[in-house]
TORNUDREN-617633 format. One line per 4 residues: number of its first residue (from 1); their letters; for each residue x negated, y negated, z negated of C-alpha. Coordinates in steps of 0.02 Angstrom, whole numbers. Example, Ala and Ser with C-alpha at 12.3 -4.5 7.8 and 13.67 -1.06 7.14 Angstrom:
BEGIN
1> AS> -615/225/-390; -684/53/-357
END
This chain:
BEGIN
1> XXXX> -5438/-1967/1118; -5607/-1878/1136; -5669/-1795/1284; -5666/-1635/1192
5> XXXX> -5482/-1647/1202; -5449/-1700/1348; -5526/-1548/1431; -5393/-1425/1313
9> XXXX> -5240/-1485/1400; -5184/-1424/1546; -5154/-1544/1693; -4977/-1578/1687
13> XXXX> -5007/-1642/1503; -5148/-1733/1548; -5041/-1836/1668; -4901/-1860/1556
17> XXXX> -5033/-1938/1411; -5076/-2044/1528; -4927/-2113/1592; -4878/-2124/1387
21> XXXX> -5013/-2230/1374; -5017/-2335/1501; -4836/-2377/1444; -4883/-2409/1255
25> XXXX> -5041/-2521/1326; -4912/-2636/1430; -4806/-2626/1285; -4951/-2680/1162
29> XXXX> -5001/-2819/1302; -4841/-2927/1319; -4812/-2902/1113; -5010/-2987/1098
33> XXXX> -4956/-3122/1237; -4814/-3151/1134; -4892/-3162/945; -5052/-3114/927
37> XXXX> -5097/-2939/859; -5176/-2900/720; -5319/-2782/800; -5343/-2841/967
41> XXXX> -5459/-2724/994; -5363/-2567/1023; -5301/-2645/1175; -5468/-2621/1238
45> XXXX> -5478/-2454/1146; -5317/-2419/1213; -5374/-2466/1404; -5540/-2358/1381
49> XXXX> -5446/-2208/1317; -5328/-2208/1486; -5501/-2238/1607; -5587/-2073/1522
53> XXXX> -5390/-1996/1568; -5403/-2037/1753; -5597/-1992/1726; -5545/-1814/1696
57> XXXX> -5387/-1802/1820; -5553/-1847/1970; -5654/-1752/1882; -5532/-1580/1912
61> XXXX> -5473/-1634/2078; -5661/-1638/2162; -5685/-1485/2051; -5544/-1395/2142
65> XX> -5607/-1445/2296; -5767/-1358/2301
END
């Protein structure tokens, strides 16, 4: 999800995405641990994509703050 995104939706969304995702990534962990993927890359993809989530939930908070 790009950056671009991100910033459209409205903090309650943005937390929800992230909790979806942070389910589908443990989801897509135990399946690789089990039998490997076949792109075992978008696990990284998929743990990037949640950091730049949290990046943007910090990024409102200190906002808000000031």
């Amino acid at each position: 999800m790009a950056t671009k995104e991100l910033k459209g939706l409205s903090d309650q969304e943005l937390i929800d995405k992230i909790k979806e995702e942070k389910a589908a990534l443990n989801k897509s962990v135990l399946n690789h641990a089990i039998s490997p993927v076949e792109n075992p890359s978008k696990i990284r993809e998929d743990r990037r994509n949640i950091a730049r989530m949290l990046t943007e939930v910090t990024n409102r908070k200190k906002a808000s703050k000031k």
